[in-house]
KOLDOPA-789970 format. One line per field, with one value per residue (C-alpha): residue number from 0; residue in three letters; x, y, z. Coordinates in pm, whole numbers. Layout:
N
seq = (NUM;...)
type = (ALA;...)
xx = (X;...)
yy = (Y;...)
zz = (Z;...)
END
This chain:
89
seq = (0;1;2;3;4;5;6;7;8;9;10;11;12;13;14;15;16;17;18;19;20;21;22;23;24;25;26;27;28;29;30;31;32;33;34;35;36;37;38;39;40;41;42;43;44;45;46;47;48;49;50;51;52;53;54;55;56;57;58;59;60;61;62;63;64;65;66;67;68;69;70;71;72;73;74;75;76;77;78;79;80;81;82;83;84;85;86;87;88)
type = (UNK;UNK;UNK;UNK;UNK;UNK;UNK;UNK;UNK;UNK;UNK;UNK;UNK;UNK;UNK;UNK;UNK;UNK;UNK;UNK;UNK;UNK;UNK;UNK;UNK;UNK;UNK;UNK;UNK;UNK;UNK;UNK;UNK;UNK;UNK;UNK;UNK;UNK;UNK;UNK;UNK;UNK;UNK;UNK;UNK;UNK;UNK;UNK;UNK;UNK;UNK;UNK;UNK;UNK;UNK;UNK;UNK;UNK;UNK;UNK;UNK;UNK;UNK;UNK;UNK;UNK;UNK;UNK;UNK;UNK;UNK;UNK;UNK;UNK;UNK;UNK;UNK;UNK;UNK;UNK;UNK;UNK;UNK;UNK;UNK;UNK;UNK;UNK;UNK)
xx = (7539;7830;7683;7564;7903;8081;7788;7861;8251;8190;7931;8162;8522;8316;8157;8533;8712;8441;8438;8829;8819;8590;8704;9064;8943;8755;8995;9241;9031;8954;9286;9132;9239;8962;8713;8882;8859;8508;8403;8603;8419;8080;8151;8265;7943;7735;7922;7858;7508;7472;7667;7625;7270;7108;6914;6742;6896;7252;7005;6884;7130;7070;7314;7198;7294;7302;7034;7087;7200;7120;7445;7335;7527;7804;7814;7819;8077;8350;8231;8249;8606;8884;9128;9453;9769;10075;10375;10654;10990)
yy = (10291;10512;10800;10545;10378;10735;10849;10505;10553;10933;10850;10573;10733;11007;10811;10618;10948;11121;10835;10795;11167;11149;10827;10937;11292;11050;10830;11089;11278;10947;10822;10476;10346;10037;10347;10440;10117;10115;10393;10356;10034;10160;10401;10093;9910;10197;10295;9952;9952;10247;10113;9785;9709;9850;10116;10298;10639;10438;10295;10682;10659;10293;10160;10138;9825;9663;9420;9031;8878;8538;8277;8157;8508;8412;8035;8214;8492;8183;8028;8233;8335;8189;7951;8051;7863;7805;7787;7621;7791)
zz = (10812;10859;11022;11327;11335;11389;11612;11812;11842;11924;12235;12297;12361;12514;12780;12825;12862;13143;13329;13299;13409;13716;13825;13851;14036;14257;14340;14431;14668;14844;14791;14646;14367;14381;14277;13974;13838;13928;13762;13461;13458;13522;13199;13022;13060;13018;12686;12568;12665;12433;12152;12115;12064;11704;11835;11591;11626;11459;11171;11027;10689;10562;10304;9893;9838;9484;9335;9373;9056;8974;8993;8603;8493;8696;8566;8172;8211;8388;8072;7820;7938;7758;7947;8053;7846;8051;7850;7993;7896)
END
């Protein structure tokens, strides 16, 4: 549902951008940039972790979706159409 997918993005750039944050601040106080990239890569995984599977707290607003039809409608209406003349000028 929609809902889930903009709950999913939301928890997702918000993970991103406090581990981008904290990961920078740590980095600079140690003077390491190898722990930046860690973090921010630590985030990453744990925002996928979150985001990627179908929990059921994404699944709360399901979709109406329309009724099957049968293809013999389908195979009438082509039919009952009536076919296209080209005219050649």
């Amino acid at each position: 549902d929609y809902k889930g997918q903009k709950l999913a993005e939301q928890i997702f750039q918000g993970i991103i951008l406090v581990s981008a944050v904290i990961g920078f601040i740590y980095g600079y106080i140690t003077e390491q940039f190898g722990w930046t990239v860690y973090i921010v890569m630590a985030g990453f995984a744990l925002s996928c972790l979150l985001t990627l599977p179908p929990w059921p707290m994404y699944r709360r607003n399901p979709l109406k979706w329309l009724p099957v039809q049968e293809s013999g409608t389908e195979e009438k209406k082509a039919a009952d159409r009536k076919p296209k003349r080209h005219f050649k000028s």
